[in-house]
C-alpha positions as CSV (number, residue, x, y, z in Angstrom):
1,X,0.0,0.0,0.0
2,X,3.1,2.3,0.7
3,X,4.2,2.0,-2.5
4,X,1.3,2.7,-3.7
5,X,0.6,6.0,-2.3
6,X,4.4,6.9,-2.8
7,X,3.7,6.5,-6.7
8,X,0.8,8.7,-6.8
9,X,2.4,11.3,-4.9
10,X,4.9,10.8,-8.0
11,X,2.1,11.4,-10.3
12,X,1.3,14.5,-8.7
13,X,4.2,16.0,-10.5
14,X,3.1,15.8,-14.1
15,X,-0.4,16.3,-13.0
16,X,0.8,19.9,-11.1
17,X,3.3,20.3,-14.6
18,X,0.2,20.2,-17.1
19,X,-1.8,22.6,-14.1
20,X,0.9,24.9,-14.0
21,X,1.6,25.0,-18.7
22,X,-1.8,25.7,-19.1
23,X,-2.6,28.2,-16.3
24,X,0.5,29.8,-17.5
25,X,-0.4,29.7,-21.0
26,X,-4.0,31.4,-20.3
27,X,-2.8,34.1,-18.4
28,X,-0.1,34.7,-21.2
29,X,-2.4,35.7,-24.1
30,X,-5.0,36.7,-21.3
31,X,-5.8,40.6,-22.2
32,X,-4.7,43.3,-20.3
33,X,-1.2,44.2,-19.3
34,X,-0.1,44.4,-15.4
35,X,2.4,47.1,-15.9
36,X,-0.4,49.3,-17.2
37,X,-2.4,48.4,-14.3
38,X,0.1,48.8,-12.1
39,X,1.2,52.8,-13.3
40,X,-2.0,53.5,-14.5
41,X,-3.6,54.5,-17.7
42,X,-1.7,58.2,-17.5
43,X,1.7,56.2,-17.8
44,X,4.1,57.1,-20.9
45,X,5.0,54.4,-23.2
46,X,8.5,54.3,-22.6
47,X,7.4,54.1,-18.4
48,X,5.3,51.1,-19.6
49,X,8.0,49.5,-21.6
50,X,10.8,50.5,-19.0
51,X,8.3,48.7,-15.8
52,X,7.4,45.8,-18.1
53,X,11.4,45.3,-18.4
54,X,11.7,44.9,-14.5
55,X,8.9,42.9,-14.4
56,X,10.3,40.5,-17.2
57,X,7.5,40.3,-18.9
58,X,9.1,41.9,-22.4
59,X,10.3,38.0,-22.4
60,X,9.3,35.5,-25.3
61,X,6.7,33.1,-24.0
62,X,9.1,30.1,-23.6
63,X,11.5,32.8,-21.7
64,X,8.4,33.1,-19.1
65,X,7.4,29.7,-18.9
66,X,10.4,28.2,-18.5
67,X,11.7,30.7,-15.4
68,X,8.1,30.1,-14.0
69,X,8.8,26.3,-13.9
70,X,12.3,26.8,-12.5
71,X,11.0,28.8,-10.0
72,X,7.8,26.7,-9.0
73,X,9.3,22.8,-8.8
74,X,12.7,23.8,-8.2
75,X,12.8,26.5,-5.6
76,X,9.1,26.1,-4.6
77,X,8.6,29.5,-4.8
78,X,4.7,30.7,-6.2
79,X,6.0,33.9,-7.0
80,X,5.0,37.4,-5.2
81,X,2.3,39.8,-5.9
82,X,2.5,42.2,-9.1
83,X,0.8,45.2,-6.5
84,X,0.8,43.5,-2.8
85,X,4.8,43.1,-3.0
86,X,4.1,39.9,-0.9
87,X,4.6,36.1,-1.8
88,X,1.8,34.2,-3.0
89,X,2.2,31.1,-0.6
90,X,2.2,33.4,2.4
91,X,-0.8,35.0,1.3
92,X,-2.5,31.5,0.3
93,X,-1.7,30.0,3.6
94,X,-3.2,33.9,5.6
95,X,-6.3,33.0,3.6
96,X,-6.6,29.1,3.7
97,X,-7.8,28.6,7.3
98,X,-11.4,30.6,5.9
99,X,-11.2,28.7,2.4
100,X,-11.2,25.8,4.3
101,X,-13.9,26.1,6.8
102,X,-16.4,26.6,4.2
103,X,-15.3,23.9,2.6
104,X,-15.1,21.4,5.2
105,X,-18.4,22.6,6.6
106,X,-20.4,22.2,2.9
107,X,-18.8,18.8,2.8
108,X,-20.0,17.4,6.1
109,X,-23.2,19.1,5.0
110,X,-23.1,17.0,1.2
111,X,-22.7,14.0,3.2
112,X,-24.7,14.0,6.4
113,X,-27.8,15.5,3.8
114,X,-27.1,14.1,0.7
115,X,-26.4,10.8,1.8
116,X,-29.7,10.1,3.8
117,X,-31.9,11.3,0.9
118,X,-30.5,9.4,-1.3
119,X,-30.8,6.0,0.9
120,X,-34.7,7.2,1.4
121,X,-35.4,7.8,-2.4
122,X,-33.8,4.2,-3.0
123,X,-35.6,2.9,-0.3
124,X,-39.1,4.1,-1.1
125,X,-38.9,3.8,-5.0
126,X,-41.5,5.7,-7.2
127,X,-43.1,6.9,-3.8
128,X,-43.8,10.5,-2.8
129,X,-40.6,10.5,-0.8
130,X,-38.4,9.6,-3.9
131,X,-39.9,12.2,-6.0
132,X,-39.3,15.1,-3.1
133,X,-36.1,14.1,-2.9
134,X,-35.4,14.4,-6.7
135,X,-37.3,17.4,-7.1
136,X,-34.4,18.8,-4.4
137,X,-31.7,16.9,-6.2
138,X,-32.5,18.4,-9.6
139,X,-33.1,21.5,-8.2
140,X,-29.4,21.4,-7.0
141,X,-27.8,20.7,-10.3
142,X,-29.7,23.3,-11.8
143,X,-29.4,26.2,-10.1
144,X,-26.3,28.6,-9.9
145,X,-24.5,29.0,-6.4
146,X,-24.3,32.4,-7.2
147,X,-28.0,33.7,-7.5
148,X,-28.6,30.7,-4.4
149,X,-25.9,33.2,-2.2
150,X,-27.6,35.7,-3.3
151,X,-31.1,34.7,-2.7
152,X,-30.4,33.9,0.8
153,X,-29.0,37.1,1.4
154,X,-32.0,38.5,0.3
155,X,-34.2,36.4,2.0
156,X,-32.3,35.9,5.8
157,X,-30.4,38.7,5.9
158,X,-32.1,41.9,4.1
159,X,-35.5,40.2,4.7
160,X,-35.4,38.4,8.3
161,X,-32.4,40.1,9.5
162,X,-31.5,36.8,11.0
163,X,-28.1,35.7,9.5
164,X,-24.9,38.4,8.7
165,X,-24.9,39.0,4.6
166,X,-21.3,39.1,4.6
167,X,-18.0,39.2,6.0
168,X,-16.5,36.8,8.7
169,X,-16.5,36.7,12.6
170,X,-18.4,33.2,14.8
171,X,-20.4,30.9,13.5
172,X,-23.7,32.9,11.8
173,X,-21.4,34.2,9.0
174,X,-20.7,30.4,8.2
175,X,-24.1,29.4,7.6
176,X,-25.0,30.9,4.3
177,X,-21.8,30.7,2.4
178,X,-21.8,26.9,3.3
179,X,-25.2,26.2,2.6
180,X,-25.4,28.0,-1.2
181,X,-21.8,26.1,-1.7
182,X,-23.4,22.7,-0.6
183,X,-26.3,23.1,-2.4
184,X,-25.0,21.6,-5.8
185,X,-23.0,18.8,-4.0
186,X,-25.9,17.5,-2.0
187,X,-27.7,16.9,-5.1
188,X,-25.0,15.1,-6.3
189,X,-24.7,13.0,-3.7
190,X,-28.4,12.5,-3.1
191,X,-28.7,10.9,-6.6
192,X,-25.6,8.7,-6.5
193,X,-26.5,7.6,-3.2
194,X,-30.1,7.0,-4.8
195,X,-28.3,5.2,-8.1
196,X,-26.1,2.7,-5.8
197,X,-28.7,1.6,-3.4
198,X,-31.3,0.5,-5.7
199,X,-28.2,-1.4,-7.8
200,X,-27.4,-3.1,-4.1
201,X,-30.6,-3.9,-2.4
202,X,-31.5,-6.1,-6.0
203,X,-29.1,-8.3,-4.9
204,X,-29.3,-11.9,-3.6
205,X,-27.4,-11.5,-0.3
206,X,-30.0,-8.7,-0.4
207,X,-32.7,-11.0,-0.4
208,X,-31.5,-13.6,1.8
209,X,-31.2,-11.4,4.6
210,X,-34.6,-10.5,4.6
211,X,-35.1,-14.2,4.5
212,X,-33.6,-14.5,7.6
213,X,-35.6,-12.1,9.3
214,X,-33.4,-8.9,9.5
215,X,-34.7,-5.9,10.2
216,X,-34.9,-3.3,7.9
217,X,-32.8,-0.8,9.4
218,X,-30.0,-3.3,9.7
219,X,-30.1,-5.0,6.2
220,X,-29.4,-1.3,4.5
221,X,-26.8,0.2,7.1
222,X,-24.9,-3.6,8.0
223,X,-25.5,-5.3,4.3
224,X,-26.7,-2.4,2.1
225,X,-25.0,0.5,2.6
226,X,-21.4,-0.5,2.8
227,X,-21.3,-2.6,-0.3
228,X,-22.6,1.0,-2.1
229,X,-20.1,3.4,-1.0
230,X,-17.6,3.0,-3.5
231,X,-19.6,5.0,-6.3
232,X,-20.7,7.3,-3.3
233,X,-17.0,7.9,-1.5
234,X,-15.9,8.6,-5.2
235,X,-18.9,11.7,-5.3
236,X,-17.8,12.6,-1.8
237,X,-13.8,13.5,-3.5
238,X,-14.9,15.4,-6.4
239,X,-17.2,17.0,-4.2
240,X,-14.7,18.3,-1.9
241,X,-13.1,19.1,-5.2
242,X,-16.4,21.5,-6.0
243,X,-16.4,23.0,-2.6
244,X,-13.1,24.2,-2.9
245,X,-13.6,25.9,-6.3
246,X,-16.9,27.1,-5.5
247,X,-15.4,29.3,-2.8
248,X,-14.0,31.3,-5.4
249,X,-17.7,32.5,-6.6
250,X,-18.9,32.3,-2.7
251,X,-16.3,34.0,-1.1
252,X,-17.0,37.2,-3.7
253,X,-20.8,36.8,-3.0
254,X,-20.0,37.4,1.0
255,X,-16.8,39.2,1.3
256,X,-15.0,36.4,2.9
257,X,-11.3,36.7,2.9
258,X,-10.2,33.6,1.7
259,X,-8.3,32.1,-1.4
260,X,-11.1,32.2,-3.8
261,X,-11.6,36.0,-3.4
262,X,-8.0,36.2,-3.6
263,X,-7.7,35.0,-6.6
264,X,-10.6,36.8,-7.7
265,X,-9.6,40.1,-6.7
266,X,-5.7,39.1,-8.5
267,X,-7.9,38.8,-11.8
268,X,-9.6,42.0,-11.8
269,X,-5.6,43.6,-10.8
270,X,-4.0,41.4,-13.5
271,X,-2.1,40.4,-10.2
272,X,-1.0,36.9,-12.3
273,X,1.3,35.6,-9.5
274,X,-1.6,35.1,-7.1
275,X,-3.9,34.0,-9.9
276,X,-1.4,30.9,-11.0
277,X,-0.3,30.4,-7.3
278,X,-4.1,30.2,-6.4
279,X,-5.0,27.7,-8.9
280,X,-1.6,25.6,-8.7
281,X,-2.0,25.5,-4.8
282,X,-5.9,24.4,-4.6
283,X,-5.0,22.0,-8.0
284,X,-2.7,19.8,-5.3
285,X,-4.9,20.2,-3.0
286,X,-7.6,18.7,-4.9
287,X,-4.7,15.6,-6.0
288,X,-3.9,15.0,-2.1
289,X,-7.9,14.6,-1.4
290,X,-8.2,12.1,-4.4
291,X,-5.2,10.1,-3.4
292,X,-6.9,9.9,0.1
293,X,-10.4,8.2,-1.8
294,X,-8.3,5.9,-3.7
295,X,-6.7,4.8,0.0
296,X,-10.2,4.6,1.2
297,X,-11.1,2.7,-1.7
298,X,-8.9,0.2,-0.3
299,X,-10.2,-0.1,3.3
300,X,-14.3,-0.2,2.3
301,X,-13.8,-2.3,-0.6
302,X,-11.3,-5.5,0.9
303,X,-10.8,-6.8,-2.8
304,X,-9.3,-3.6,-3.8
305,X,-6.5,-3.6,-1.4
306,X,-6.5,-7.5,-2.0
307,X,-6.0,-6.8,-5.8
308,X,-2.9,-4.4,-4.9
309,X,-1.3,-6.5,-3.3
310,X,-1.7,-9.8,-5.2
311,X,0.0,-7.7,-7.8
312,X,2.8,-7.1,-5.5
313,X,3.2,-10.7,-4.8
314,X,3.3,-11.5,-8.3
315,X,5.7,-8.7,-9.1
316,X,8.1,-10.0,-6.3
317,X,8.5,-13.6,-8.1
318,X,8.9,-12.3,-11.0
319,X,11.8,-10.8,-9.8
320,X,13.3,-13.1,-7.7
321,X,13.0,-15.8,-10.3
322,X,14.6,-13.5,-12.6
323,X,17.0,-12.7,-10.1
């Protein structure tokens, strides 16, 4: 298993190369010019031409991307801020702590919500219950998180007064960032949820637990359940994947001071450091939380981690008869 999880941390690399050529790339032959942001539209020409010569960005494209590289996966360095005059990691790690409250909070929320609709629309098939929770689950896909913040703001801030609209403090000014950032993963996971459990609870063992008498409640958390979670652990990683690029809409919404406005704010300023750190920096992130489902994979599903290992042993005689 080790080696295992030591050769997809390997596989990071290339995976954070490609990130890094492309987010590169797009901010490249992205419009607008930082200098003239940075000196303003008054500027001369030869004060443009002269800044963007200290900024080295009078360089060839390969120039650019090939120092950026260097100076990403050799000196792990993200750069430092076109107008802050700070580095992009400190700033990323000032910010992550928010960044990742909302998105640890609309996870738990995608799971403890998502999951139990989904096992009640399996359960009662074609019954009122599975069609409510549908209705909600389509409702969830289809629906923008930005006009959901902002309908909640409207409706329990400027209309009830009973939730902040914006900015950070205890936990009130949690509730509706998490919530409209949930939304679209709850659905998700309430209809995968809904998808695996009507696939398990066809099956024979299925059946012959009910033959023995189980109870109902223990045939689809005991026998059910844990032979559907594969499909469903897989919705909970690219959900966390979601949450943490839907702060970057959500955190704008509520004036939260985290990554995603960050990197929001770094767009409008042409601030490119902080735009390529930002998406380089939540892109391992994202790797790191799908290596952790694959482990997971391995302690639910016994025959995965059995697989992994036969392979092992295989590759092990293999060698020593060749040895």
């Amino acid at each position: 298993m080790w080696k295992y999880i030591i050769k997809r941390l390997l596989w990071m690399i290339p995976v954070l190369l490609g990130i890094s050529i492309v987010i590169f790339t797009i901010m490249y032959f992205c419009p607008g010019d930082p200098a003239t942001a940075i000196l303003g539209n008054g500027a001369t020409p030869a004060a443009i031409a002269e800044k963007r010569a200290e900024m080295g960005l009078d360089e060839p494209y390969l120039v650019r991307l090939g120092d950026y590289l260097s100076q990403v996966f050799l000196h792990f360095d993200l750069g430092t801020s076109y107008f802050q005059n700070q580095s992009v990691m400190s700033g990323i790690l000032y910010r992550l702590p928010y960044t990742f409250a909302i998105a640890a909070i609309s996870m738990l929320l995608q799971i403890c919500i998502g999951t139990p609709l989904g096992i009640t629309a399996a359960v009662h098939q074609n019954g009122i219950a599975d069609r409510v929770c549908m209705i909600v689950a389509l409702g969830g896909v289809s629906i923008p998180g930005f006009w959901l913040a902002m309908m909640l703001v409207l409706v329990f801030s400027v209309q009830l007064g009973w939730l902040p609209p914006y900015g950070v403090g205890g936990l009130p000014y949690y509730i509706l960032p998490c919530v409209a950032n949930a939304f679209a993963g709850i659905a998700s996971q309430a209809r995968q949820t809904r998808s695996s459990m009507l696939e398990v609870i066809r099956s024979d063992y299925i059946v012959t637990a009910r033959a023995k008498g189980l109870s109902e409640r223990e045939i689809l958390y005991k026998h059910a359940l844990p032979n559907a979670l594969i499909p469903i652990i897989t919705v909970i990683g690219n959900g966390m994947g979601m949450m943490l690029g839907g702060t970057v809409v959500i955190e704008s919404v509520f004036s939260i001071p985290g990554i995603g406005m960050y990197t929001t704010q770094a767009i409008n300023n042409r601030d490119y450091p902080i735009v390529m750190g930002g998406v380089l920096f939540l892109g391992a992130v994202f790797s790191l939380i799908m290596l952790l489902v694959d482990v997971i994979y391995a302690f639910v599903d016994p025959r995965i981690k059995a697989q992994y290992e036969g392979q092992q042993s295989i590759f092990r005689r293999r060698r020593k008869k060749n040895g």
